[in-house]
N, C-alpha and C positions, 0 to 999 in steps of 0.2 A: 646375089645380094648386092646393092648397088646403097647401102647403107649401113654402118653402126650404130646398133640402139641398146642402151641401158633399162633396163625394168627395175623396178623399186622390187625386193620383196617383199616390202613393209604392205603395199595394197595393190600393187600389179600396174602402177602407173609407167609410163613412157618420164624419164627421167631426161635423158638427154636421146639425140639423134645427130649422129653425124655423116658427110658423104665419105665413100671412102674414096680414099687417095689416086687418082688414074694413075699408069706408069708415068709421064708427064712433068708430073708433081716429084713423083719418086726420083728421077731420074735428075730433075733440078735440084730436090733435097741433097740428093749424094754427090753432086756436085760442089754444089757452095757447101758443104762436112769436109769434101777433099779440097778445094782452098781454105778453108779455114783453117786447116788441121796442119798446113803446111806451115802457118806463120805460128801457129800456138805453140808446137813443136820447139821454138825459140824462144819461146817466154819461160823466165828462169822460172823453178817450182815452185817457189817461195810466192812468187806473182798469182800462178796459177790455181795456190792454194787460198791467196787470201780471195780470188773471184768466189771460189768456192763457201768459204765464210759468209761473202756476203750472198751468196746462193742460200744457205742454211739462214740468216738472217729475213730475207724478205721470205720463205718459207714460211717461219715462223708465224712472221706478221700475216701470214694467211690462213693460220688455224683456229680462227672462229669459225669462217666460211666452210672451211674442210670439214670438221666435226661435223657439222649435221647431212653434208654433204655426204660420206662416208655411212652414215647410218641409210639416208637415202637407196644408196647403191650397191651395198653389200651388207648391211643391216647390224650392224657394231651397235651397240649402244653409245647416244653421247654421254652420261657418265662417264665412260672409261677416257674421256677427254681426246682421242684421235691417238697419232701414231708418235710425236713429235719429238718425246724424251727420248724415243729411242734413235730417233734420225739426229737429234743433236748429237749425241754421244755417237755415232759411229763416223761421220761427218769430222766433227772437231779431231776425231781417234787418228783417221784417214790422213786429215793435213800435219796434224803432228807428228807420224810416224814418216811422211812423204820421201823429204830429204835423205832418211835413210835408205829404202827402203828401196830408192831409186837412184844412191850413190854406185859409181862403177864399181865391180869385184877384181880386186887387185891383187891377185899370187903373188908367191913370196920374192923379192925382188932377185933378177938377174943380169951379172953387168953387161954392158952394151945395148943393153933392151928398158925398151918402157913396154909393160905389158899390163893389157885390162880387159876388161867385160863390161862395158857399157849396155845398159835399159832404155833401147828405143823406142818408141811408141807405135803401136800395130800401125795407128793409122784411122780406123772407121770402125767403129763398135756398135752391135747392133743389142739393143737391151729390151728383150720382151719381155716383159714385166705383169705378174698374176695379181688377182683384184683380195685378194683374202688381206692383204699388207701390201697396198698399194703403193706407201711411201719407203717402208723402210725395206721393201724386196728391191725395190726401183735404186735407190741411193746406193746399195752394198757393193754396189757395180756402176754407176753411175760416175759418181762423186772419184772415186779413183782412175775410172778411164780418163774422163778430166786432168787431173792432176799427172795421170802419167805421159800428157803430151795428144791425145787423142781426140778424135771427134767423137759424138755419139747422135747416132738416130733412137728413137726412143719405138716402140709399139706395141703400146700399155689393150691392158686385157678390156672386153666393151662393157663387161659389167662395171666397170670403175677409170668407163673414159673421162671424166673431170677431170680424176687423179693427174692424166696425161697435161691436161693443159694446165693445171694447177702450177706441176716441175716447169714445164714453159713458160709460163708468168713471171716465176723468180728466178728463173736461170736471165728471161729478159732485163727484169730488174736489176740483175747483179752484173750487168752491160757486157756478157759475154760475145767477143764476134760474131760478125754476123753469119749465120749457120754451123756455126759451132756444133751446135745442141738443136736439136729439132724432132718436137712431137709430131709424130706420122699416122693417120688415119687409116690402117691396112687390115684388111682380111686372111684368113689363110691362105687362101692361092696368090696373093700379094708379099705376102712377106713371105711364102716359099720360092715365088719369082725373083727378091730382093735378092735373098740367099744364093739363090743358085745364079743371079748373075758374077757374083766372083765381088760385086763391089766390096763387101764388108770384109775386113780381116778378122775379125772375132762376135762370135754369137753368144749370147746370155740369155738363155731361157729357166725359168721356175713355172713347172706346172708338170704335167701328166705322162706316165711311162710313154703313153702314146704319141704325147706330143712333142716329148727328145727325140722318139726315133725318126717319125715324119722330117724335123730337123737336121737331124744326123742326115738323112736320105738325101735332101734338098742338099745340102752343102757339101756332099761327094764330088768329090773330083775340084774343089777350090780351094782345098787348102787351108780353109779359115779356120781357128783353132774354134774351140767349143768350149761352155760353162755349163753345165748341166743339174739343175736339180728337182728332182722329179718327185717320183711316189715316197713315202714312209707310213711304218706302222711303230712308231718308236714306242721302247717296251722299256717298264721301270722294275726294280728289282728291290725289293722291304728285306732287310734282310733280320735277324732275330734281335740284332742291337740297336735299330733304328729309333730316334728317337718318332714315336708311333706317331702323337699329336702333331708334331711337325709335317713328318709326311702325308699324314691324311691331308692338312691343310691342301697344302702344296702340289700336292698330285689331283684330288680334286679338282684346283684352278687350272693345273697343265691339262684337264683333261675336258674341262666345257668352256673354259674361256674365250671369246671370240665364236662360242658354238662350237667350238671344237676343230675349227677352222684355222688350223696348224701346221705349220710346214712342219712343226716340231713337236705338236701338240701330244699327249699321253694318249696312245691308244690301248696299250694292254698292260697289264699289272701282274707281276710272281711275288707273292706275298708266302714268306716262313710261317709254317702251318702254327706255330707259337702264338702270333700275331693274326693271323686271318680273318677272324670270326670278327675282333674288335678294330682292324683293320674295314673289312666290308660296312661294317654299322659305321663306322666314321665316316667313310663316301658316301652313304647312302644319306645319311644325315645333312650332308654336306649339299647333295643334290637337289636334295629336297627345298631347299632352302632361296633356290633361283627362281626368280620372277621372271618367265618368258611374255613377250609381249613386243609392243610397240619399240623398235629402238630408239625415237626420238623423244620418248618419254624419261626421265630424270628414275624414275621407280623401277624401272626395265634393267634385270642384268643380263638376261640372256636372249638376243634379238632373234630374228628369224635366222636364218640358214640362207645362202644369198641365190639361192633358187630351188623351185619347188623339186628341181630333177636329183639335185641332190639329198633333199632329206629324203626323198622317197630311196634315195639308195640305201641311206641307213635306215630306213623303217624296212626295208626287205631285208638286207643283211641280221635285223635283229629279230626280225618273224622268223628267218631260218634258223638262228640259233633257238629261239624256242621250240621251234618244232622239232628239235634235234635232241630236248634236253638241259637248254640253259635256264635258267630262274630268274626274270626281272625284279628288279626290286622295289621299281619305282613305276607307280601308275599315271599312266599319261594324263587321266581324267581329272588327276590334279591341276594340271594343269591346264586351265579353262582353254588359250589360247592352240593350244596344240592341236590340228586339226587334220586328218589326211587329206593328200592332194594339195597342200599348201606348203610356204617354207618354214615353218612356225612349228617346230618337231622338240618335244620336253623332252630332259636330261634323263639317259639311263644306263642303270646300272647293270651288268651280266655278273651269273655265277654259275659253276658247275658245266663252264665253256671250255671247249678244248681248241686243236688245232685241224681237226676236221669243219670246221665251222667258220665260216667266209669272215665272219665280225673280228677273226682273230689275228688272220692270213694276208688280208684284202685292207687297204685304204677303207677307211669308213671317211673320217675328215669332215665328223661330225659329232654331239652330245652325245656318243656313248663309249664304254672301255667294260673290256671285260676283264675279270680278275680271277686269277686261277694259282691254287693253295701249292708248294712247293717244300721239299723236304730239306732244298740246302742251296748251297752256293753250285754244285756241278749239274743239279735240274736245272736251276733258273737260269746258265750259261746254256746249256743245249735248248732252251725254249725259247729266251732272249735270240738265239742265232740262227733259228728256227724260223728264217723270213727272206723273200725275197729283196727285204729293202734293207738299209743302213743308215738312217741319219744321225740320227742320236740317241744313247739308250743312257739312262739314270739309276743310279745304286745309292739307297739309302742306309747307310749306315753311320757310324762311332768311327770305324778303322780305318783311318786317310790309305795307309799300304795296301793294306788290303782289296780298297774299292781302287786302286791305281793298278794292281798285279791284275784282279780282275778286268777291269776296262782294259787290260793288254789283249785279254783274249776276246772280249766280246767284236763283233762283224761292225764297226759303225763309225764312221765321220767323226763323232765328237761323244765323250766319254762326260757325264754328270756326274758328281756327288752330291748330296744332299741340295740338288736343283735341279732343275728342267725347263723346257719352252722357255728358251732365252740365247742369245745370240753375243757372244763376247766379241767385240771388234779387236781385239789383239790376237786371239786366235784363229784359225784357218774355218770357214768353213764350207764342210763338204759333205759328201756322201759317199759308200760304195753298193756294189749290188745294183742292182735295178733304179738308187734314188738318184745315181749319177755319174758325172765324171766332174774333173777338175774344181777349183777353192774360189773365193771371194773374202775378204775381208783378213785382215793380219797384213806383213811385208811379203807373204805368199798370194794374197791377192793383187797385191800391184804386180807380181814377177808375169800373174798369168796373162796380164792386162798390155805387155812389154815382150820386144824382142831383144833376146842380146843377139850384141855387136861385139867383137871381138878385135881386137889393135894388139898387132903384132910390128911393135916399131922400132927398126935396127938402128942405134945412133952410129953417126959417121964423125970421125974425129981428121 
């Protein structure tokens, strides 16, 4: 393939085409990132944060354009306005926290000595960045390699190549040196080549168990640290005090919002057998209720799915749970738009699902979640843990201790109470199991973004 091309799923059009990058290109990219990277290394934080500001700034002033663009390429609806509220807030969070974050660590003092732990900057950061949340998967890591003294190459996913040049425009705008920051036009045998030359110190990938290990693979033997965040099947837990209305709300959203297209999104549900019955009719209710169609339409909440290969993954996984035994609840026929062989897949609901059954086990990363009745708090932790991923699991309840003592024991990156599908930029986030390795975002995202350096300094009198 001697080109990147974007397809609409709204109607199959050819959205963008780009060439990709020779080594050439690549190889002058990483160049002018390592001079760059040498002088920015010297710009005090404070400088480096407000470039970033004004990054987030002409950003902004680009989100009319991005909105439909985004629907375009991965099919969001524009209703939901783009990505923006949430890139301000982790951006703004980022430069606030910097100075900290990235001040030496100073043991308790001993005489004769000045002794510290300075945060140096790797040096070349490589940000591959997935098309589901093109902007604010891309900044979580971006915007802090920045700020921690680093260059970045960018090499954004081809379903949502704009996205790529979009960060380039404003990073240009906010007059950062010159190769600082640079969108790159690369394939997988391209950016497995980048990797495995040694050039980058730190790699940043969000996407597919498959595609951390190919990663992992390529960057043996150089050293470069790794960011990893891969598959999830993140599971909620109703517990008998939950307030019911609230969480039906709120887990129906975490659960087809975006189509279901979540790094963090709700795939499975343990609901207290108290609660179940009027638990299940509230989702189902709830579903029903979405208008799949056109994303560029103002009436549309639920756009297509951003390729046809994916919804057919979840139209198989949910044919094998009925044929296994699970109960839909929801007829797709409703949904005029929904149609096989296309990306345009209506919301649905499972019941009477176990864990024999791929919809339950498996990444779906799509409108559906299954919901399965539970007699207590020590089921819903064996079935919650009962997965090969960990990103985020959510406990609906009244009892803050309680939903804390349990998230002790639950397998997963980041612990919700009465919320979910959201990303706090003060705290760390990660994954464990199969979704990943190492943090982004919190004063743990800058450590992972930094090398210490160690001053060990005798004074002489």
């Amino acid at each position: 393939m001697t080109d990147l091309i974007c397809i609409s799923p709204i109607d199959g059009r050819e959205v963008a085409r780009r060439p990709i990058d020779g080594p050439g290109v690549v190889a002058a990219a990483v160049a002018d990132a390592k001079r760059a990277q040498a002088e920015w290394a010297h710009v005090p934080i404070a400088e480096r944060g407000a470039k970033m500001l004004a990054f987030l700034d002409a950003l902004l002033g680009l989100n009319q354009q991005i909105i439909p663009e985004l629907a375009l390429q991965m099919g969001r609806p524009v209703r939901y306005g783009g990505e923006m509220r949430g890139v301000e807030e982790r951006v703004k969070h980022c430069v606030a926290i910097a100075e900290k974050a990235l001040a030496p660590l100073v043991p308790e003092p001993k005489p004769g000595f000045r002794r510290m732990i300075k945060r140096t900057p790797i040096g070349v950061v490589l940000v591959i960045a997935p098309w589901n949340y093109p902007f604010l998967t891309a900044v979580n890591t971006i915007v802090p390699a920045l700020i921690a003294g680093n260059a970045v190459l960018l090499k954004h996913a081809n379903q949502t190549i704009l996205a790529g040049e979009r960060l380039q425009e404003a990073m240009d705008k906010a007059g950062l040196p010159k190769g600082l920051f640079r969108n790159l036009y690369l394939g997988h045998d391209e950016t497995s080549d980048l990797i495995r030359s040694g050039a980058v110190g730190h790699i940043n990938f969000t996407g597919s168990v498959g595609g951390g290990r190919a990663i992992e693979r390529a960057a043996a033997g150089t050293f470069a640290s790794l960011g990893l965040e891969l598959g999830g099947k993140d599971p909620a837990y109703v517990r008998a005090d939950a307030d019911l209305d609230f969480a039906i709300e709120n887990l129906a959203d975490g659960a087809f919002y975006n189509s279901g297209q979540c790094c963090c999104g709700i795939e499975r549900v343990y609901v207290h057998e108290s609660l179940y019955d009027r638990f299940v009719d509230g989702v189902v209710e709830a579903a029903s209720k979405y208008v799949l169609g056109n994303p560029l339409d103002d009436a549309t909440t639920l756009g297509p799915m951003s390729a046809t290969r994916f919804a057919e993954t979840v139209r198989a996984q949910t044919a094998e749970a009925i044929a296994k035994g699970a109960k839909a609840h929801l007829d797709p026929r409703a949904f005029a738009a929904d149609k096989a062989g296309t990306p345009y897949l209506a919301p649905q609901v499972l019941t009477n699902v176990d864990h024999s059954m791929s919809v339950m086990m498996e990444e779906s990363f799509g409108p559906v979640v299954g919901i399965m009745k539970v007699s207590g708090d020590e089921e819903a932790l064996r079935l919650m843990n009962d997965s090969p991923y960990g990103l985020t699991a959510s406990i609906w309840t009244k009892d803050i201790d309680l939903a804390e003592a349990l998230g002790d024991r639950v397998e997963t990156g980041t612990v919700f109470m009465n919320r979910c599908d959201y990303l706090d930029p003060a705290l760390a986030w990660t994954g464990v199991k199969d979704t990943g390795r190492g943090a982004g975002l919190s004063e743990i995202g800058f450590h992972t973004l930094t090398r210490p350096k160690s001053f060990h300094l005798r004074e002489m009198t």
